[in-house]
N, C-alpha and C positions, 0 to 999 in steps of 0.2 A: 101453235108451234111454228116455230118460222121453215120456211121452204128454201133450200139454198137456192140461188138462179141458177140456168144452165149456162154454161161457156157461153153459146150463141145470142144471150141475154147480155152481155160486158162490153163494157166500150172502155176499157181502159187496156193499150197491148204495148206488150213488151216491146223494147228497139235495141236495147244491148247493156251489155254487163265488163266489170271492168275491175280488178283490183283497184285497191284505194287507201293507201297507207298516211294515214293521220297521226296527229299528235296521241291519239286516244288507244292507238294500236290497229292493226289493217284489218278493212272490210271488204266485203264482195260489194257491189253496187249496181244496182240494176234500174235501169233508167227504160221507164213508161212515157206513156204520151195517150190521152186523152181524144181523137179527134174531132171531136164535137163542140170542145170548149176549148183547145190548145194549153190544157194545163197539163205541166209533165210532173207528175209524182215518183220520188225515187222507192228503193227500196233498200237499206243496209243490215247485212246478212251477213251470221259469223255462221261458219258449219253449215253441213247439212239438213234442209227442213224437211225435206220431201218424204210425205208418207206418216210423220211425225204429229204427235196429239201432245196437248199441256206446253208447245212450243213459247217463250216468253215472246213477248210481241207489244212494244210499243208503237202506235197509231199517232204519231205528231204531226202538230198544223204550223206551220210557217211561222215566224214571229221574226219578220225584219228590224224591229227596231231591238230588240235584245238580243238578238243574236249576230246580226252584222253590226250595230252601233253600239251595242255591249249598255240599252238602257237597263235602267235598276226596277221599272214602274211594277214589272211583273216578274216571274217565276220560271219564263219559257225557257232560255237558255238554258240554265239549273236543270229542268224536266229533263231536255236534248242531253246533256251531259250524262245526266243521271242513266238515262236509258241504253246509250252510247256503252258506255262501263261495264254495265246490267249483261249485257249481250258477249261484250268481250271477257268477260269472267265467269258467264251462265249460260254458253254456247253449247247447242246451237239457240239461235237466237234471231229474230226481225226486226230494225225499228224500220218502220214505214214513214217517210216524210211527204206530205199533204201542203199543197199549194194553195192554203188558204186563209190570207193573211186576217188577224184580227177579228176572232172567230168567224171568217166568214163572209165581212162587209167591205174588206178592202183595205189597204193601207192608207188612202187620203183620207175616208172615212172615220178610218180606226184613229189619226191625228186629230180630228173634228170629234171626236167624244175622248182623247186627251184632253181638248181645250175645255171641254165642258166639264171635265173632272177637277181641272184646275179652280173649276170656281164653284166645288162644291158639292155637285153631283157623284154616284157610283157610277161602275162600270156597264151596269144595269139600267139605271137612269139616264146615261148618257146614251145609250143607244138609242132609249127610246123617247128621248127629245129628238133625235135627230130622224125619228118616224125609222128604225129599221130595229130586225128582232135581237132579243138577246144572244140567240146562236143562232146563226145561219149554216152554220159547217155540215156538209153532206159524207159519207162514208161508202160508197160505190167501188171509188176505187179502189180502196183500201181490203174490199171484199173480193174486187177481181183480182187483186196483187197476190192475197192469199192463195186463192186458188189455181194461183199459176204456178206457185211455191210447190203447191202440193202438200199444205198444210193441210192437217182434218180439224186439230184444236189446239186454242190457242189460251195462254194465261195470260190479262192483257194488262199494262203495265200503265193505271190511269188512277186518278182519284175523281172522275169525272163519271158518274153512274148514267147522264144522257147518251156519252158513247159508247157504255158499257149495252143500253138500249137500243141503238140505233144500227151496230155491229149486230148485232142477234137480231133486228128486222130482217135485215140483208141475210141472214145464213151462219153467218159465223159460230161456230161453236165454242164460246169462251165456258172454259173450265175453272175458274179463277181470277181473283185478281191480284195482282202486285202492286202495293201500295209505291206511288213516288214522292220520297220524302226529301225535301230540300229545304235550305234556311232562307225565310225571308230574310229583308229587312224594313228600316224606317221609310223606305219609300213606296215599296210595294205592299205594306203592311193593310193596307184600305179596300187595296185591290182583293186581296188573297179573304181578308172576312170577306166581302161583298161574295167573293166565288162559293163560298161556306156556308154564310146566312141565306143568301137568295136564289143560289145556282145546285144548292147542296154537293158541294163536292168535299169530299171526303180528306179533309187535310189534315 
């Protein structure tokens, strides 16, 4: 049974919070910072969590090319939107945003096994032609963020059962999951089996 950390164990800490009214309808925002590694991970939050069990909680990891460049290759944006919604219709509610691009390896990286999927490799294969793992994404913060919320348990809003794992390494107590369900298309169509056949995630 996993052990939650103690506070004194986190190195992810709060620096401020802020209204934040979007296209999607207004969130609370609570902006983290890391000082070990200078990564700031946000937090957007409808309602109150505090003290709260079975709270919806999606855990998302950066995706600059779908979500600032609006690419088609994957499903990220779609996720963010979907979650974004989730929360402002099924409040109270977390998404927690994670500073780490392209599962993990980096965005020039994450470009350099684009290249290598253009010529035929998975998303799978291409990492590791390029000698790095399939998923490198860590979940630390995402466990301090919670418990600065003052969340107990969470229902977590993933089709990805390793961070459904790696969340309950750390402490978390996920009571649930919430399927996120979005439409591909013909360009991300390779990408999303390869997540299914070889990553098993639940699509």
């Amino acid at each position: 049974m996993a052990v939650p950390r103690s506070r004194n164990d986190t190195t992810t800490q709060f620096v401020a919070e802020t209204s934040l009214p979007t296209t999607r309808g207004g969130y609370r925002v609570r902006a983290y910072r890391n000082p070990q590694d200078s990564t700031e991970p946000v937090a957007l939050v409808q309602g109150d969590v505090s003290g709260l069990s079975a709270v919806p909680v999606r855990v998302h990891d950066e995706c600059f090319t779908s979500e600032v460049l609006g690419s088609l290759k994957c499903d990220c944006r779609e996720q963010l939107d979907y979650a974004l919604r989730y929360i402002r219709d099924n409040a109270p509610g977390v998404v927690i945003y994670l500073r780490q691009e392209g599962r993990g390896i980096g965005l020039a990286n994450k470009i350099a096994a684009y290249a290598l999927q253009e010529q035929g490799h998975d998303t799978v294969d291409a990492n590791r032609l390029l000698g790095l793992p399939d998923d490198a994404r860590r979940y630390e913060a995402a466990a301090d963020i919670l418990a600065d919320l003052g969340v107990q348990s969470i229902r977590l809003m993933t089709n990805n059962p390793r961070k459904i794992e790696k969340l309950t390494e750390l402490g978390v107590r996920i009571e649930g999951r919430i399927p996120v369900r979005v439409e591909g298309n013909p360009h991300s169509a390779g990408y999303l089996a390869a997540k299914a056949q070889r990553m098993g995630h639940e699509l």
